[in-house]
N, C-alpha and C positions, 0 to 999 in steps of 0.2 A: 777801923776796918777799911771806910771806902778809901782814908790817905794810903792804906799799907798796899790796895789794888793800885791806887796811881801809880804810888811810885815801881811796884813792878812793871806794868806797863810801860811806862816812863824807859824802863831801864831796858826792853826787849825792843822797844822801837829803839830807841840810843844804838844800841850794840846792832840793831839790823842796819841801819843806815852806813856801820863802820864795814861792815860784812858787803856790801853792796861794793861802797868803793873800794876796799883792798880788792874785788872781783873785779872793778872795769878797767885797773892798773895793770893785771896779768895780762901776759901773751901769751895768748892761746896758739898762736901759727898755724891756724885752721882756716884757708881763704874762705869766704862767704861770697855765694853766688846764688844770687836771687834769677829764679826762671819764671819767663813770660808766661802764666797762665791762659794768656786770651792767643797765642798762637797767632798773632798777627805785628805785622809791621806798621802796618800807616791807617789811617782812620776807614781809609777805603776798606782793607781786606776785614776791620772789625766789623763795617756796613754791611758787608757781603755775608760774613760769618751769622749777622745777626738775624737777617733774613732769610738765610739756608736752614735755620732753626724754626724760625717762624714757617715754615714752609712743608716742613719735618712735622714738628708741633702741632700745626696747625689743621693736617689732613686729620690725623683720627680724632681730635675735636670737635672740627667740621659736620665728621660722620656720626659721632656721637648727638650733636643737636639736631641735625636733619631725622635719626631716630628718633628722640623728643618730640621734635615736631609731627613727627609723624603718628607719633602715642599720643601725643595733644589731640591731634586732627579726628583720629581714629577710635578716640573714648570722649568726644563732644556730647554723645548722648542727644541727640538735638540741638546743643545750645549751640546757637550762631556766634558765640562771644568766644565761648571754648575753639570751637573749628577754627574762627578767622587769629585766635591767639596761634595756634598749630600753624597757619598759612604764614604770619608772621614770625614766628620763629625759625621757618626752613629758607624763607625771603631774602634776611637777615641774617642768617648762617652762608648762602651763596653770596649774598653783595660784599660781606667780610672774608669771606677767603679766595674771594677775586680780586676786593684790592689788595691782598697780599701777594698774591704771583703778579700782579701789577705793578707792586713796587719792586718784587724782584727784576721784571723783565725792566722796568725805568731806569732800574740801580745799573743794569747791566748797558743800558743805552745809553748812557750817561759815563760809562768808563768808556766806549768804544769813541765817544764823540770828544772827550779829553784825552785818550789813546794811553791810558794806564793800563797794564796789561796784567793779563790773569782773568779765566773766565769765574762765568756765576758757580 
């Protein structure tokens, strides 16, 4: 029994392999055109792309943790541990979505002072 499954096996992969090449021998005369998904030209306007998303992305994030922290702060119950974790979470949600429009506004100073053109 397991020689008589070989050799079917055997014999389906055989016949696919011939199936394959008689398929890459045809001309099909159907040009193939691969389109840019990322919409950008040079590595700048992907830098730029990539930050206009971070930037996007990043505000109702943002707003979401500064809520957290604010429900941290707000149901400490007394505990000084709970509250100053709420201080730090809202701290730490501003310092990271400052250096984000930082990096924007850098990306942006940094094309004007190499003179590549196309704003943020």
């Amino acid at each position: 029994m397991k020689f008589l499954t070989l050799i079917v096996v055997t014999l389906i992969l055989w016949f696919g392999v011939f199936s394959y090449g008689s398929a890459a021998t045809e001309d099909t005369s159907v040009p193939i055109k691969l389109e840019n998904p990322l919409k950008a030209d040079n590595i700048a306007e992907l830098i730029q792309g990539i930050l206009k998303f971070l930037v996007a992305a990043g505000a109702p994030v943002a707003t979401l943790m500064i809520i957290i922290g604010a429900y941290q702060m707000l149901f400490a119950g007394g505990s000084p541990e709970k509250f100053e974790t709420g201080k730090k979470t809202i701290l730490y949600t501003v310092i990271g979505y400052v250096i984000i429009l930082l990096a924007l506004g850098l990306a942006s100073v940094i094309k004007d002072i190499l003179g590549v053109s196309g704003g943020p």
